[in-house]
C-alpha positions as CSV (number, residue, x, y, z in Angstrom):
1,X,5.7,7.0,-3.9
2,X,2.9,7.7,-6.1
3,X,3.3,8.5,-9.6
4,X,-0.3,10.6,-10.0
5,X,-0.6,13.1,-12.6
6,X,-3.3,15.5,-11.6
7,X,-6.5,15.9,-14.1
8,X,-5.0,19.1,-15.6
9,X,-1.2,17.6,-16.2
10,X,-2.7,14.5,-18.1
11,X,-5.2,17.3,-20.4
12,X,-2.4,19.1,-21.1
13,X,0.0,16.1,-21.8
14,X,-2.6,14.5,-24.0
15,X,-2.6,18.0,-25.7
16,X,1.0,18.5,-26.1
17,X,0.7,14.6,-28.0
18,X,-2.0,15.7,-30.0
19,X,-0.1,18.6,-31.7
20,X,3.1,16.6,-32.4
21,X,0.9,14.2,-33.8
22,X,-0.9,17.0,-35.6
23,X,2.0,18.6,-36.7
24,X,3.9,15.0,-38.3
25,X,3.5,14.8,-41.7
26,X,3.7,11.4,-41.5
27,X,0.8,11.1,-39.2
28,X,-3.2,11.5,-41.0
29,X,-5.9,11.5,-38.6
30,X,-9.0,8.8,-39.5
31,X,-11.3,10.1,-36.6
32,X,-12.2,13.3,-34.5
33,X,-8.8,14.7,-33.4
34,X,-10.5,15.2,-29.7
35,X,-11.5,11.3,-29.9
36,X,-8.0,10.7,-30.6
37,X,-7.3,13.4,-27.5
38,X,-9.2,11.4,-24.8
39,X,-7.9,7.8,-26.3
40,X,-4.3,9.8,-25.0
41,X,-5.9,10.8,-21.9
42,X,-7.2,7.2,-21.0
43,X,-3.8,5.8,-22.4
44,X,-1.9,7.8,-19.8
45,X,-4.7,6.7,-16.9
46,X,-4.0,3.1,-17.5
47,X,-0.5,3.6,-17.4
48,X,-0.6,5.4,-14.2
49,X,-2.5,2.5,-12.6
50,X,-0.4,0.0,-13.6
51,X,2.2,1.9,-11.7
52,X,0.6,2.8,-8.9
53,X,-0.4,-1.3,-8.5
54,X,3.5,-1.5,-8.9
55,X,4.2,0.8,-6.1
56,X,1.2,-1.1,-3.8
57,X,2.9,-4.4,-4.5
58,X,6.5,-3.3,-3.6
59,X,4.8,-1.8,-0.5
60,X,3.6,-4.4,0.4
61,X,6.4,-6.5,0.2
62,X,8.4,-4.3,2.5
63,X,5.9,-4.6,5.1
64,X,5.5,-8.0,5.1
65,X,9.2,-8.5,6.6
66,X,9.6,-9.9,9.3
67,X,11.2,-6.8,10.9
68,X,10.1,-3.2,11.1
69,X,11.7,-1.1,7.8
70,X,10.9,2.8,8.9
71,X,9.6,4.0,5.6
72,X,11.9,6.8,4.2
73,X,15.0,4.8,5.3
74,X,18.0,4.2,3.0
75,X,16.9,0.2,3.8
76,X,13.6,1.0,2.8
77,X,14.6,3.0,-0.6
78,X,16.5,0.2,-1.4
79,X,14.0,-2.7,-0.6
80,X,11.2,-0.6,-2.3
81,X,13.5,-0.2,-5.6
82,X,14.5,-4.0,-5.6
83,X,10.7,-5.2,-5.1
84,X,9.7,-2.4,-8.1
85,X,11.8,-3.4,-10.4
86,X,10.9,-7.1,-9.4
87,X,7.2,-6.4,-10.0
88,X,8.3,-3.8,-12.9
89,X,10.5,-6.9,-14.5
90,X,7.3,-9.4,-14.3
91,X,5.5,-7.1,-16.9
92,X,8.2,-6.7,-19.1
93,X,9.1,-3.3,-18.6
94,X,12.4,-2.0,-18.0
95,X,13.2,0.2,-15.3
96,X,14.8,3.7,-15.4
């Protein structure tokens, strides 16, 4: 359940929030607007890792029952949204 963005869909998110940056009067750039582009980008890539440690942890927690869960299963969907949310909960976040 991997929540990867390919190389090009983070460029061209950090792009889209460059212009509505660019384009909010309320907003005045103090460095290089591409700086300010690849601070996005490596905003977004830390964001997908946290994630994606998310989705390893509840993963992992599935597996380490004591019986077999088939992966894909409604069981399984359920158990892997509880222990998400679980891990999602530890950090603060709140889940969708």
């Amino acid at each position: 359940m991997s929540n990867r963005l390919s190389r090009e869909k983070v460029n061209f998110l950090s792009k889209q929030i460059l212009n509505l940056l660019y384009n909010n009067e309320q907003v005045e750039f103090m460095d290089d607007p591409n700086e300010i582009r690849l601070t996005i980008v490596r905003a977004i890539e830390e964001e997908m890792r946290l994630y994606d440690s998310l989705d390893k942890k509840a993963v992992e927690k599935i597996q380490s029952q004591k019986k077999s869960i088939e992966e894909g299963s409604r069981e399984w969907e359920i158990l892997y949204r509880k222990y998400y949310n679980e891990e999602l909960a530890k950090l603060g976040k709140v889940s969708e």
